[in-house]
DORORO-199383 format. One line per field, with one value per residue: x, y, z of N, C-alpha, C in turn; residue number from 1; residue in three letters. Coordinates in Angstrom, 3 decimals, always signed. Example, Ala and Ser with C-alpha at 12.3 -4.5 7.8 and 13.67 -1.06 7.14 Angstrom:
DORORO-199383
nu: (+13.190;+12.850) $
nv: (-5.690;-2.250) $
nw: (+7.800;+7.080) $
cau: (+12.300;+13.670) $
cav: (-4.500;-1.060) $
caw: (+7.800;+7.140) $
cu: (+13.200;+12.900) $
cv: (-3.300;+0.030) $
cw: (+7.800;+7.870) $
pos: (1;2) $
code: (ALA;SER) $
This chain:
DORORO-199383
nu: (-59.705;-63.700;-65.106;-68.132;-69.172;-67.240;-64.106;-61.234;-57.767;-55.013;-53.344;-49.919;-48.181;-46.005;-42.716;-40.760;-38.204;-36.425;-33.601;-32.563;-34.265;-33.597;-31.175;-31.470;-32.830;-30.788;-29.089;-30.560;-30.619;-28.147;-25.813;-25.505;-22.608;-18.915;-18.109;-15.294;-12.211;-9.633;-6.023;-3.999;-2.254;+1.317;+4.172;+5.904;+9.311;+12.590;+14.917;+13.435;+12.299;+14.512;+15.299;+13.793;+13.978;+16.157;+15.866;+13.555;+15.081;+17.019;+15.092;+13.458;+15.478;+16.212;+13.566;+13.334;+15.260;+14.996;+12.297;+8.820;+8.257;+10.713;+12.556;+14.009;+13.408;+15.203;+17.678;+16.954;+17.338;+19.554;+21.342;+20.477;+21.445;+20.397;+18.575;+16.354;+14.293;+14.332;+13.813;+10.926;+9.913;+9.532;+8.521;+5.709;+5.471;+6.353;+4.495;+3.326;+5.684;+6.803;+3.925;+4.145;+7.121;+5.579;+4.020;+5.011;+6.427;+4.053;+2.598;+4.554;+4.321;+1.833;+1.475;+2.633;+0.957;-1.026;-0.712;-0.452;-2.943;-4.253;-3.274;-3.810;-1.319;-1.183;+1.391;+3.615;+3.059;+2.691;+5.604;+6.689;+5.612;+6.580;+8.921;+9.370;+8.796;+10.792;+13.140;+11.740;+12.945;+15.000;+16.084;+15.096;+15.574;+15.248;+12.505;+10.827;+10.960;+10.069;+7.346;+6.713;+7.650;+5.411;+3.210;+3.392;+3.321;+0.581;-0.578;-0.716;-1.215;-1.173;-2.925;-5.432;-5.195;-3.975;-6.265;-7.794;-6.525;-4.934;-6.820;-9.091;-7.239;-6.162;-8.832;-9.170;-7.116;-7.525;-10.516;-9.125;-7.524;-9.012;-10.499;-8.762;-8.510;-11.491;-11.163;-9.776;-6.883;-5.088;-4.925;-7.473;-7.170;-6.968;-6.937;-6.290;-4.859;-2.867;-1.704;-0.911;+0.616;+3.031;+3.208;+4.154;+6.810;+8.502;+9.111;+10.430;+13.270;+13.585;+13.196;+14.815;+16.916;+20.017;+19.954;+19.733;+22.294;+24.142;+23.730;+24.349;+27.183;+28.264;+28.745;+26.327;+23.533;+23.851;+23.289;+23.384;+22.103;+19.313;+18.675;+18.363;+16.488;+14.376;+13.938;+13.339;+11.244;+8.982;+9.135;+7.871;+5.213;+4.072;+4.035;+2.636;+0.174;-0.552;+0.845;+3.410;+6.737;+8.682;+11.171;+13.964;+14.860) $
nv: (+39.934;+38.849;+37.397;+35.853;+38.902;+40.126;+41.766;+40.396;+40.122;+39.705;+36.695;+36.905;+35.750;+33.100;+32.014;+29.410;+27.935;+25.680;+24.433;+22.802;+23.709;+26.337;+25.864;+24.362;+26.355;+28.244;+27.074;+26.395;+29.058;+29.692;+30.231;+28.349;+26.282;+26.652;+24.158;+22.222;+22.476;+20.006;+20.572;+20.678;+17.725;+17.524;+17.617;+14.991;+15.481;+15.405;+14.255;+12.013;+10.591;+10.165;+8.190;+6.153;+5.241;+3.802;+1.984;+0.455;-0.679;-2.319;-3.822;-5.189;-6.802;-8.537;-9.345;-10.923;-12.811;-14.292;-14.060;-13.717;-14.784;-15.535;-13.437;-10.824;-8.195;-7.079;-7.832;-6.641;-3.663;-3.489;-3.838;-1.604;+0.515;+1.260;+0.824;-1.247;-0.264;+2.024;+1.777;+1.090;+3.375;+4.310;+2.521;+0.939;-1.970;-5.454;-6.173;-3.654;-2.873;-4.964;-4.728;-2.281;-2.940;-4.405;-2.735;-0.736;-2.219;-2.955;-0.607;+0.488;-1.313;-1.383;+1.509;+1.290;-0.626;+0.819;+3.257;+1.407;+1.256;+3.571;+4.120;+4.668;+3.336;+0.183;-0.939;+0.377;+1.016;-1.938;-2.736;-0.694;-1.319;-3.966;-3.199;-1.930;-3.393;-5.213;-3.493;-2.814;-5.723;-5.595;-3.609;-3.375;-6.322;-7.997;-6.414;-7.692;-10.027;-10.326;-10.147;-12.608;-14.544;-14.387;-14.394;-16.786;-18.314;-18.184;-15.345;-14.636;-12.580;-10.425;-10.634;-9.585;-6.843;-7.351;-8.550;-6.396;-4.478;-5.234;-7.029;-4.633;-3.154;-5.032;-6.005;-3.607;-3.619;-5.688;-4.769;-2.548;-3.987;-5.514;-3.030;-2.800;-4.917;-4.608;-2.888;-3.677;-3.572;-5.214;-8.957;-11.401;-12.657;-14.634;-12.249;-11.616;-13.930;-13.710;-11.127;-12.600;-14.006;-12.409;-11.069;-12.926;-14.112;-11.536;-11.280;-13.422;-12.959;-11.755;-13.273;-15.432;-15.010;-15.247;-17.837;-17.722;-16.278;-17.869;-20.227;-18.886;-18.275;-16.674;-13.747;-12.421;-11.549;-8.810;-5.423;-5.772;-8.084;-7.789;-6.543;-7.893;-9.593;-7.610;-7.517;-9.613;-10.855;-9.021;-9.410;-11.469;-11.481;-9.236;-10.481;-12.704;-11.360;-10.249;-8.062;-6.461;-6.200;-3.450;-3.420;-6.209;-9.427) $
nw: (+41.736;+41.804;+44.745;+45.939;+45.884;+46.779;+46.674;+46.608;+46.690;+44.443;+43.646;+44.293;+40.995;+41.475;+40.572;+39.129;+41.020;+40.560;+40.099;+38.008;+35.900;+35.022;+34.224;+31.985;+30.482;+30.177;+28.644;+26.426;+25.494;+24.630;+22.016;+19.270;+20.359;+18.158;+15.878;+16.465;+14.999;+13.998;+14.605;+11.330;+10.720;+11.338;+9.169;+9.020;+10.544;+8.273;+9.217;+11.480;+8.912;+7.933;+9.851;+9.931;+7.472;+7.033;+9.387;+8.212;+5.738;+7.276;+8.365;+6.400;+4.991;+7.173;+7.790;+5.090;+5.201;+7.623;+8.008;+9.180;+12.226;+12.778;+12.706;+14.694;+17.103;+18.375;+16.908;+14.721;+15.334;+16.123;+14.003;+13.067;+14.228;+16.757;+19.721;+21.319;+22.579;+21.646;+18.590;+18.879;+19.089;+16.969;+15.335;+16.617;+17.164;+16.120;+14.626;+13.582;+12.220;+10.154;+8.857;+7.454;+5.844;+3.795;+3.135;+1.825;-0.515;-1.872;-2.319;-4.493;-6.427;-6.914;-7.952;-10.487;-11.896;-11.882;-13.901;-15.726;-16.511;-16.766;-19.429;-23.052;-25.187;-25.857;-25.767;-25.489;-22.845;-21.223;-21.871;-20.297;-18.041;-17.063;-17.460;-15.139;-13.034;-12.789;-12.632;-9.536;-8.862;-9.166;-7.567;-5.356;-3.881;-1.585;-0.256;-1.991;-1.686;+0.977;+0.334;-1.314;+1.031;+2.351;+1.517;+0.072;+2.652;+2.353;+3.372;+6.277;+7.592;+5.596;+4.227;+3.683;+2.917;+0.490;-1.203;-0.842;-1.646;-4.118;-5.407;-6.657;-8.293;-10.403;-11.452;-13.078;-14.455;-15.951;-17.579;-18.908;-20.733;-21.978;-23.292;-24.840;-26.568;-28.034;-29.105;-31.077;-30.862;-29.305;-29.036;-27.886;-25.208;-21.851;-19.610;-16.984;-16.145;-18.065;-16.520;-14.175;-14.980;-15.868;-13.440;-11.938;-13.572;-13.582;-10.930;-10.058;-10.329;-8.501;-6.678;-7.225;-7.947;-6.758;-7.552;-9.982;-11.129;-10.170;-11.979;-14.055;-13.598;-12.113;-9.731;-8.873;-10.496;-13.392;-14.452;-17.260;-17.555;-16.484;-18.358;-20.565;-19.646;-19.541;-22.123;-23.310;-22.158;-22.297;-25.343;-25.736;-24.423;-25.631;-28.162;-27.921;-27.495;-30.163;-31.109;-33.091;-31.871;-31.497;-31.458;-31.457;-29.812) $
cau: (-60.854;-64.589;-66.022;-69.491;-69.223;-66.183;-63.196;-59.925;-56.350;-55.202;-52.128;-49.065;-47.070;-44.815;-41.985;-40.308;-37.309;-36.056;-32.484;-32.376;-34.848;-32.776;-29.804;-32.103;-33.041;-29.833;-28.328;-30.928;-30.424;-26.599;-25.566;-24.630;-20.691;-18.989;-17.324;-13.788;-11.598;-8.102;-5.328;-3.864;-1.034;+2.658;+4.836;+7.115;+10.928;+13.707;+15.986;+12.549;+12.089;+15.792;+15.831;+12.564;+14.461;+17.661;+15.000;+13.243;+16.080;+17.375;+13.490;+13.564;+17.225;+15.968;+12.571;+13.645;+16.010;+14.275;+10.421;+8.684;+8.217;+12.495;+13.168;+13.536;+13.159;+16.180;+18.208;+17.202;+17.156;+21.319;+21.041;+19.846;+22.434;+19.114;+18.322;+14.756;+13.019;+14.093;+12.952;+9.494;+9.308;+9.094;+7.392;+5.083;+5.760;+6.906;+3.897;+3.451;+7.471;+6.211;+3.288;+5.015;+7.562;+4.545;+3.115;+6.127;+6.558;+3.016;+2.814;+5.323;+4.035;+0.132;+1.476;+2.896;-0.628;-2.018;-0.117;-0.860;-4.213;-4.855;-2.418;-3.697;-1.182;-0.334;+2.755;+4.121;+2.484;+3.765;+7.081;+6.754;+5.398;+7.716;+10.459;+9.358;+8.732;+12.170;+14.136;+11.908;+12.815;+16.762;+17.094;+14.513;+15.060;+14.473;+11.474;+9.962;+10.983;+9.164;+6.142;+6.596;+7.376;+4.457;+1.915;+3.596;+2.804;-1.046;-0.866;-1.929;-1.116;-1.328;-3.903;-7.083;-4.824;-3.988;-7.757;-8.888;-5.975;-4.775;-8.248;-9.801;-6.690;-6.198;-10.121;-9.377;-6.461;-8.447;-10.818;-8.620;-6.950;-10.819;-10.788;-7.858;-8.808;-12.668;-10.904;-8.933;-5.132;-4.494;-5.526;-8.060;-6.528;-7.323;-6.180;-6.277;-3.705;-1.726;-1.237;-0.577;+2.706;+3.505;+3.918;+5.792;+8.517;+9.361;+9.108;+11.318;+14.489;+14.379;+13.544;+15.503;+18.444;+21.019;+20.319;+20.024;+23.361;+24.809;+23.660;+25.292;+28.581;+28.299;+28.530;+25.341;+23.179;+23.988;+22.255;+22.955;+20.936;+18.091;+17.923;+18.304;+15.396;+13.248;+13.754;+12.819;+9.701;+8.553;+8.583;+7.068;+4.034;+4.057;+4.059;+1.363;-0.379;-0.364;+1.556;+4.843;+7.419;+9.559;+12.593;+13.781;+16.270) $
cav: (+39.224;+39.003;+36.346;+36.480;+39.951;+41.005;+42.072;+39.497;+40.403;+38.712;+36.355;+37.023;+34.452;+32.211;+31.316;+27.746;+27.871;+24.785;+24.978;+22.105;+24.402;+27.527;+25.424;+24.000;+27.704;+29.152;+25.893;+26.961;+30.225;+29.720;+29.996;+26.905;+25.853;+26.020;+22.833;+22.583;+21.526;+19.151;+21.189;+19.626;+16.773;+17.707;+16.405;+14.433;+15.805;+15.014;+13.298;+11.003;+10.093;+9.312;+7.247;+5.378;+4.432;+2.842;+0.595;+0.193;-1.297;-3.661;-4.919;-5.806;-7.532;-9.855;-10.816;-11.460;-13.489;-15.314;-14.680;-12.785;-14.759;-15.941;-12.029;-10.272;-6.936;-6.818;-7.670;-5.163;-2.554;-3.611;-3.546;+0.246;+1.110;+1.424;-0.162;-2.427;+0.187;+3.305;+1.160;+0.989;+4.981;+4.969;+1.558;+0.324;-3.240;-6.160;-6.398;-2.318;-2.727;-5.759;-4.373;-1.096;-3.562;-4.810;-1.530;-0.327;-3.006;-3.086;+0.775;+0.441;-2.232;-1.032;+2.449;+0.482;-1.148;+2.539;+3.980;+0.544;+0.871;+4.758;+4.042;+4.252;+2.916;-1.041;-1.748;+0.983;+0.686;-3.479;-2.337;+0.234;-2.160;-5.023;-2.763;-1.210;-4.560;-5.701;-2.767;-3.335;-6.783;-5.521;-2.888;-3.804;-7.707;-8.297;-6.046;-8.886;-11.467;-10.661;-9.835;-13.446;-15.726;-13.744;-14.930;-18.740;-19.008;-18.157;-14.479;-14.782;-11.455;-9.346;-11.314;-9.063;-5.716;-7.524;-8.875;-5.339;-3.681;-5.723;-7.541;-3.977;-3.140;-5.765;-6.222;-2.440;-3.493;-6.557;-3.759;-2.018;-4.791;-6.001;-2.348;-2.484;-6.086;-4.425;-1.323;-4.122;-3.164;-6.782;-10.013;-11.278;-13.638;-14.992;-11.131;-12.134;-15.042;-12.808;-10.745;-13.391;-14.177;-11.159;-10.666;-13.965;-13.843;-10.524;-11.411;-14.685;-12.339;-11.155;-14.683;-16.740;-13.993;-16.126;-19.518;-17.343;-15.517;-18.861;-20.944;-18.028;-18.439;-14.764;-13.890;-11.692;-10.609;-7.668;-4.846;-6.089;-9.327;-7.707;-5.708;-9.148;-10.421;-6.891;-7.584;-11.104;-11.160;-7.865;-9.593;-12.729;-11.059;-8.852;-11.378;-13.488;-10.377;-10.096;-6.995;-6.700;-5.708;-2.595;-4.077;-7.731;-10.007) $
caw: (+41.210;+42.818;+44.548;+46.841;+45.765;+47.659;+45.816;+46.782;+46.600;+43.812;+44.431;+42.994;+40.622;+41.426;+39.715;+39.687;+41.560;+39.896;+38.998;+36.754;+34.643;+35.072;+33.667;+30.333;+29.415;+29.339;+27.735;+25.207;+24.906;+24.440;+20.739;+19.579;+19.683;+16.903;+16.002;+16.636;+13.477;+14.282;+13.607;+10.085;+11.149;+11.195;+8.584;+9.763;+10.030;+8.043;+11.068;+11.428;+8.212;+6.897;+10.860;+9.177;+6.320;+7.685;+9.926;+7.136;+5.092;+8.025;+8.392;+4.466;+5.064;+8.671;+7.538;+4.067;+5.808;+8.442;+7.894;+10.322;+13.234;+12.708;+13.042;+16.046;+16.727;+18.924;+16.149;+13.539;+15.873;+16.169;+12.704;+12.386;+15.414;+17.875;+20.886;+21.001;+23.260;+20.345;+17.459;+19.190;+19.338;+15.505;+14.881;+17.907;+17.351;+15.301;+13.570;+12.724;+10.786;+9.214;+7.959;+6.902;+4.958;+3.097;+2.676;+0.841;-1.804;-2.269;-3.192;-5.068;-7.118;-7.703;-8.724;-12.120;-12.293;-11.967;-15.040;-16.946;-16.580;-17.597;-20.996;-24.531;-26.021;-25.284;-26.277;-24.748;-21.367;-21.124;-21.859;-19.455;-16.965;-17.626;-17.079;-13.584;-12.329;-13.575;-11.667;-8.319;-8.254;-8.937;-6.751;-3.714;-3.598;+0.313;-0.410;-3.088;-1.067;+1.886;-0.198;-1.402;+1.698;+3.208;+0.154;+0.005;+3.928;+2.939;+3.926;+7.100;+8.471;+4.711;+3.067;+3.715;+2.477;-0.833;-1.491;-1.005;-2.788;-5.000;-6.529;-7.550;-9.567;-11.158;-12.384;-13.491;-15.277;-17.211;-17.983;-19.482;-22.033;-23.001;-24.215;-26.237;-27.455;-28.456;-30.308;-31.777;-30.808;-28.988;-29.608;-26.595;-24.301;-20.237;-19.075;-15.944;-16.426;-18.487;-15.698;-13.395;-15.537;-15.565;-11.905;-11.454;-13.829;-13.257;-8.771;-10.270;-11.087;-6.985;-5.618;-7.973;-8.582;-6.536;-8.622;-12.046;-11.125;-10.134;-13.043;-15.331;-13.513;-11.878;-8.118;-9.227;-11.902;-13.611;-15.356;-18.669;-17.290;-16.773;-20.128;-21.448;-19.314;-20.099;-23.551;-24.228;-21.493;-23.428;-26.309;-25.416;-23.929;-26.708;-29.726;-27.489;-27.234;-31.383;-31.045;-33.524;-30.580;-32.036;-31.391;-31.638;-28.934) $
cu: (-61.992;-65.014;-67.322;-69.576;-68.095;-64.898;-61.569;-58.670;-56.078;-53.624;-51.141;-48.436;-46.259;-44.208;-41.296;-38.490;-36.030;-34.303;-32.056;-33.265;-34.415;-31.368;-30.560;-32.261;-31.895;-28.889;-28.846;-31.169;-29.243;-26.699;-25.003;-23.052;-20.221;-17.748;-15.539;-12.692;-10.296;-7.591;-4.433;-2.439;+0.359;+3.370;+6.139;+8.502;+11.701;+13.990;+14.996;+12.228;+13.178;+16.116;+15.017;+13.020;+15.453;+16.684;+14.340;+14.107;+16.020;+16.204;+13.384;+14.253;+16.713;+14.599;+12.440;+13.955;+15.334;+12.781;+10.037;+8.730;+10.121;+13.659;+13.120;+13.915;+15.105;+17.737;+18.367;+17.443;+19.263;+21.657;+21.313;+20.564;+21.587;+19.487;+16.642;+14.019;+13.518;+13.430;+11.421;+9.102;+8.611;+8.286;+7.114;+4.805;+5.979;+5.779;+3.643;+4.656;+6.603;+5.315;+3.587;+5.947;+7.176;+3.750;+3.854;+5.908;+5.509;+2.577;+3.662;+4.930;+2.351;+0.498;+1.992;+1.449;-1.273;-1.474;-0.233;-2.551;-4.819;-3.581;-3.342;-3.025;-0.466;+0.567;+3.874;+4.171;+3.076;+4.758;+7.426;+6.706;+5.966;+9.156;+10.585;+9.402;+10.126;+13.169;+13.826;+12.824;+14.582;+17.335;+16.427;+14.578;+14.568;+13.127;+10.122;+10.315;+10.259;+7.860;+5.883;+6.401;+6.193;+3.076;+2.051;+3.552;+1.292;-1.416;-1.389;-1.659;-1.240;-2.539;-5.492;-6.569;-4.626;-5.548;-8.142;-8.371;-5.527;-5.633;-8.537;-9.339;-6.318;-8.031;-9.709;-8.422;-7.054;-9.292;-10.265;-7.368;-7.963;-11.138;-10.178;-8.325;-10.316;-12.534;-9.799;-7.371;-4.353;-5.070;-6.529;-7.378;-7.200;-6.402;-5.810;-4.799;-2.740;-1.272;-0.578;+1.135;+2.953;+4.560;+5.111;+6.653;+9.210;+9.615;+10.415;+13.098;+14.885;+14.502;+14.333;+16.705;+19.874;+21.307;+20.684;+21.418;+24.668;+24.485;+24.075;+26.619;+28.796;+28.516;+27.269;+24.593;+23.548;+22.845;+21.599;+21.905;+19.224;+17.775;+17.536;+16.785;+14.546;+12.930;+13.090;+11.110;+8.835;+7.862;+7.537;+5.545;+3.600;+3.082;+2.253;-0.414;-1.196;+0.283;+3.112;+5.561;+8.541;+10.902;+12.780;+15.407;+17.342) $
cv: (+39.296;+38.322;+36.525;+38.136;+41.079;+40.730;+41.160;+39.864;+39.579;+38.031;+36.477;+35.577;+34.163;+31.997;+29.789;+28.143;+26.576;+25.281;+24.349;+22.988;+25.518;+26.886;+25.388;+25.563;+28.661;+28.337;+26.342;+28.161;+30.709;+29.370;+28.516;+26.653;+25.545;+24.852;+22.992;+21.686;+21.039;+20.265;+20.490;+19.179;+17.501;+16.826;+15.921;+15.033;+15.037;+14.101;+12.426;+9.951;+9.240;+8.040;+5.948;+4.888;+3.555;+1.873;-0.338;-1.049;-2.288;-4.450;-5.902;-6.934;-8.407;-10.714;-11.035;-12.856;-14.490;-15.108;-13.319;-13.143;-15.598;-14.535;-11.448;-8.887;-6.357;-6.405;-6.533;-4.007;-2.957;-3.025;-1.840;+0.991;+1.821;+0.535;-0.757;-1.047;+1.824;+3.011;+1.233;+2.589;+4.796;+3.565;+0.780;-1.038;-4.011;-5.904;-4.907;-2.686;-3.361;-5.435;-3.152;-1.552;-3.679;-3.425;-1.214;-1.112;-3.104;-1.532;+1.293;-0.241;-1.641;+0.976;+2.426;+0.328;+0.525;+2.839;+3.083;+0.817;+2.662;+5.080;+4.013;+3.920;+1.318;-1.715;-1.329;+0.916;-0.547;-3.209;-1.969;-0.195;-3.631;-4.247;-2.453;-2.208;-5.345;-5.058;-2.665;-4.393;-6.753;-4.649;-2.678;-5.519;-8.336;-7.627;-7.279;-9.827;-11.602;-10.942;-11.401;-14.467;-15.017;-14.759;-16.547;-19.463;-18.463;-16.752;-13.823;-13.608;-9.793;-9.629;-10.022;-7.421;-6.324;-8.120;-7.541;-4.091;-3.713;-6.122;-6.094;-3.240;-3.459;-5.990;-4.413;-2.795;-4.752;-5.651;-2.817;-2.763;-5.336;-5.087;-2.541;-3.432;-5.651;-3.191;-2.593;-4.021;-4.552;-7.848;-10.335;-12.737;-13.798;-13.386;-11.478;-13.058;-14.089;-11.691;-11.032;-13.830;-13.355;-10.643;-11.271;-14.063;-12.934;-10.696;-12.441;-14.284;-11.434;-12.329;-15.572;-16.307;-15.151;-17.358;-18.720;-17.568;-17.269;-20.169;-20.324;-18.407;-17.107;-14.927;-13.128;-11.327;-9.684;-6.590;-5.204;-7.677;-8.981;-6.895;-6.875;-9.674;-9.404;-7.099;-8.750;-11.508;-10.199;-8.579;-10.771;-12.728;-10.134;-9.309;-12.332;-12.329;-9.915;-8.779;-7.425;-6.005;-4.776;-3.293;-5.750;-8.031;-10.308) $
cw: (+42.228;+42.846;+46.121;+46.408;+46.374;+46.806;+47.009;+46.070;+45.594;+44.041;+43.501;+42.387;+41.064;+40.404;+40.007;+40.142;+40.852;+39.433;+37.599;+35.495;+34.135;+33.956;+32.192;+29.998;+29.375;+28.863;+25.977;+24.598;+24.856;+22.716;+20.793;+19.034;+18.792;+16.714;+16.105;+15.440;+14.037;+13.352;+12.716;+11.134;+10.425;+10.060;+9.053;+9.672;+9.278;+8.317;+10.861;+10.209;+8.028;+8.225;+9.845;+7.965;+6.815;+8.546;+9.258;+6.012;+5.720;+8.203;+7.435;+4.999;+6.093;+8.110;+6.151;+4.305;+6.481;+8.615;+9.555;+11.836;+13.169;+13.088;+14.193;+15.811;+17.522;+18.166;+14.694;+14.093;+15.871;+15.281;+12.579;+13.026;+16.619;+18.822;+20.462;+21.472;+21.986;+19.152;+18.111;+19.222;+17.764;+14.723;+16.644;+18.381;+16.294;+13.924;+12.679;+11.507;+10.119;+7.892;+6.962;+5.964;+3.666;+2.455;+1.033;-0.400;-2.590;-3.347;-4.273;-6.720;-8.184;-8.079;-10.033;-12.366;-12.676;-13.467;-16.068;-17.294;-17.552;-19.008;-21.881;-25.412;-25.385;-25.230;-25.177;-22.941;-20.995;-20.996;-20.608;-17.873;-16.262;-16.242;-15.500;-12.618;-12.208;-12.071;-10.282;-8.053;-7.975;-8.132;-5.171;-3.459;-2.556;+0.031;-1.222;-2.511;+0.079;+1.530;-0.135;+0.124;+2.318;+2.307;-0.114;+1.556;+3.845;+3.384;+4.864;+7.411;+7.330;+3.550;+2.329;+2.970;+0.385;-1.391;-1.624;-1.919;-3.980;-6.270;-7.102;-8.688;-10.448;-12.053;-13.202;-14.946;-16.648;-17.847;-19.241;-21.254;-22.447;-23.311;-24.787;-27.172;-28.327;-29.519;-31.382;-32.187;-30.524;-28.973;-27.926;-26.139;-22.654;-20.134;-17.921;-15.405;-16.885;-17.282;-14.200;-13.710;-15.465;-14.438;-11.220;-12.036;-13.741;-11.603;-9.647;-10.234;-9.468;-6.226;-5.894;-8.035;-8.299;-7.449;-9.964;-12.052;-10.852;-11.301;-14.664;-14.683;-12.982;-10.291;-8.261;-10.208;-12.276;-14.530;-16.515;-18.710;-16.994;-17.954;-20.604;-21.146;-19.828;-21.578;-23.936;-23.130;-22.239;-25.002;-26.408;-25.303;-25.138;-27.998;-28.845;-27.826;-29.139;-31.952;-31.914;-32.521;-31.902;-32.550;-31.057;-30.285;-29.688) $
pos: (1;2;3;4;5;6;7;8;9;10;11;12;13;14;15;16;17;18;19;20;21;22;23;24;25;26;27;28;29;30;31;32;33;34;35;36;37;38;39;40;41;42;43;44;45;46;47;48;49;50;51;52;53;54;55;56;57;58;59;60;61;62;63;64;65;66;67;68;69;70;71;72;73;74;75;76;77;78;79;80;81;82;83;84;85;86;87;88;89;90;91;92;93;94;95;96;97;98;99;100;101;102;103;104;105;106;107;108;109;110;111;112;113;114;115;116;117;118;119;120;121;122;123;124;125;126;127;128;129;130;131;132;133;134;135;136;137;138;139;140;141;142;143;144;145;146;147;148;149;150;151;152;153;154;155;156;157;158;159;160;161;162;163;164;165;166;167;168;169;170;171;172;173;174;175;176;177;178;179;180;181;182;183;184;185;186;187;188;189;190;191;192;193;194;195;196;197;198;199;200;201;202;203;204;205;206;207;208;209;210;211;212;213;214;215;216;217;218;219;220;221;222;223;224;225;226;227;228;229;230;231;232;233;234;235;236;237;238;239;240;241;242;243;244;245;246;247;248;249) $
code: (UNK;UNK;UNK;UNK;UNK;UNK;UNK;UNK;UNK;UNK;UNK;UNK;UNK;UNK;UNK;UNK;UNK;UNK;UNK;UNK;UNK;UNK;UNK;UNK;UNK;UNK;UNK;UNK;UNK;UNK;UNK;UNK;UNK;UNK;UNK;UNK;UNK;UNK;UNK;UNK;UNK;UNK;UNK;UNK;UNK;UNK;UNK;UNK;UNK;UNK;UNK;UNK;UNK;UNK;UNK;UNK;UNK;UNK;UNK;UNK;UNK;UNK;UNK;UNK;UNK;UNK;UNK;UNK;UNK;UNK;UNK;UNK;UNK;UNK;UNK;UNK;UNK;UNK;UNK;UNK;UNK;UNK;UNK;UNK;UNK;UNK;UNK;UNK;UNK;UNK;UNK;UNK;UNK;UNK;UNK;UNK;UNK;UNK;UNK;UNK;UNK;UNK;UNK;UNK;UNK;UNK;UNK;UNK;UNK;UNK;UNK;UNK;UNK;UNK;UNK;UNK;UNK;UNK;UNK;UNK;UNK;UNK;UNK;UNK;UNK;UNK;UNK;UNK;UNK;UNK;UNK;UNK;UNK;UNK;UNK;UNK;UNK;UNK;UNK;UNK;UNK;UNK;UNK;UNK;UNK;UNK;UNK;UNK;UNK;UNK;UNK;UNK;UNK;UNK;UNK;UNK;UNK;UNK;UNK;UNK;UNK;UNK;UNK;UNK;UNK;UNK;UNK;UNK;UNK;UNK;UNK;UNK;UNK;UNK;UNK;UNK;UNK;UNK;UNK;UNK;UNK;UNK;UNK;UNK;UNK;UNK;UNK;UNK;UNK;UNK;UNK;UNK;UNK;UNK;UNK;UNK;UNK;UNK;UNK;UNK;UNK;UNK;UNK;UNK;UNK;UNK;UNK;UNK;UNK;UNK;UNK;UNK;UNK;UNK;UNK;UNK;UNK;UNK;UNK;UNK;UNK;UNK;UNK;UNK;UNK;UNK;UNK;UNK;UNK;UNK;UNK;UNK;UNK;UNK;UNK;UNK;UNK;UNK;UNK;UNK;UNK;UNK;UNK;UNK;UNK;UNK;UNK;UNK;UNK) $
């Protein structure tokens, strides 16, 4: 360049030495990473599962028995032919089983509701739902009994799972009998209520079984006791229902 008239060297550039700036431009001139996906979860073995049942069982069987805080873990784990610190490999504490107990009976229970609810025909479906409720309560009874003393101490520890699982299938399943009652198949009734009986006389036949079975003169109910009971609650709900029931008690 020229200044007074005399021609000046001109200076060369600098660059910035900077490394923190050296780092930003080849941060940003790095493709960008591509995300890294979880590889999908293992399914559990065999051996694990069928252990998970036999704990399972004896869980049912202790806090049926004595409630949850009456149960110890020490003891079911006897139970299952474990020690305390092997039972904790496959449930991580009292309250995991517990809730896993609860899980069970519960899934059990709202996959009936499920299949009542996408039915068109109502007779059938009741029946259907009657009956399933019937053979939980006869062939998981510790299962329905925990459910229960859990729900008659206030639910303090399953309350917020049945509010969130329970309430939206049940409004689904009222839903679904204020259509039939609007196509005119069943008479309209409290649905609601009606499904409230429902639940408890068929639960009544796992919590009550001992008195039934002992006010028949039995050491147990038997099968033909609950046909007897599917049949005459069937119809009951049925006939309330204004439904002629196929078959008669």
């Amino acid at each position: 360049m020229f200044h007074n008239g005399a021609m000046t060297a001109a200076r060369p550039l600098t660059t910035s030495k900077d490394p923190s700036s050296a780092r930003q431009r080849n941060a940003t001139d790095q493709p960008p990473a591509s995300p890294t996906t979880e590889p999908p979860a293992r399914a559990p073995k065999p051996s694990r599962l069928l252990k998970e049942r036999g704990i399972l069982q004896e869980a049912q069987s202790h806090f049926a028995q004595f409630g949850f805080e009456g149960a110890s873990l020490e003891n079911i784990a006897a139970a299952a032919g474990l020690s305390r610190h092997n039972l904790l490999y496959y449930f991580p504490s009292k309250e995991a089983l517990y809730q896993r107990v609860l899980d069970d009976v519960l899934n059990q229970w709202l996959a009936g509701m499920d299949d009542l609810s996408h039915s068109n025909d109502p007779e059938a479906a009741l029946r259907q739902y009657i009956q399933a409720k019937l053979r939980y309560s006869r062939e998981h009874p510790d299962g329905a009994k925990v459910f229960t003393k859990e729900v008659i101490a206030g639910a303090p520890r399953y309350g917020k799972a049945i509010a969130e699982r329970v309430g939206p299938r049940l409004k689904a399943e009222v839903r679904t009998f204020e259509r039939w009652a609007k196509e005119g198949r069943i008479a309209k009734v409290n649905f609601t209520h009606l499904m409230f009986i429902i639940l408890s006389v068929t639960q009544a036949y796992a919590d009550q079984e001992a008195q039934f079975a002992l006010l028949l003169g039995k050491p147990a109910l038997t099968e033909k006791d609950y046909e007897k009971a599917e049949a005459l609650i069937s119809q009951l709900v049925l006939s309330g229902l204004g439904l002629q029931p196929r078959t008669n008690i």
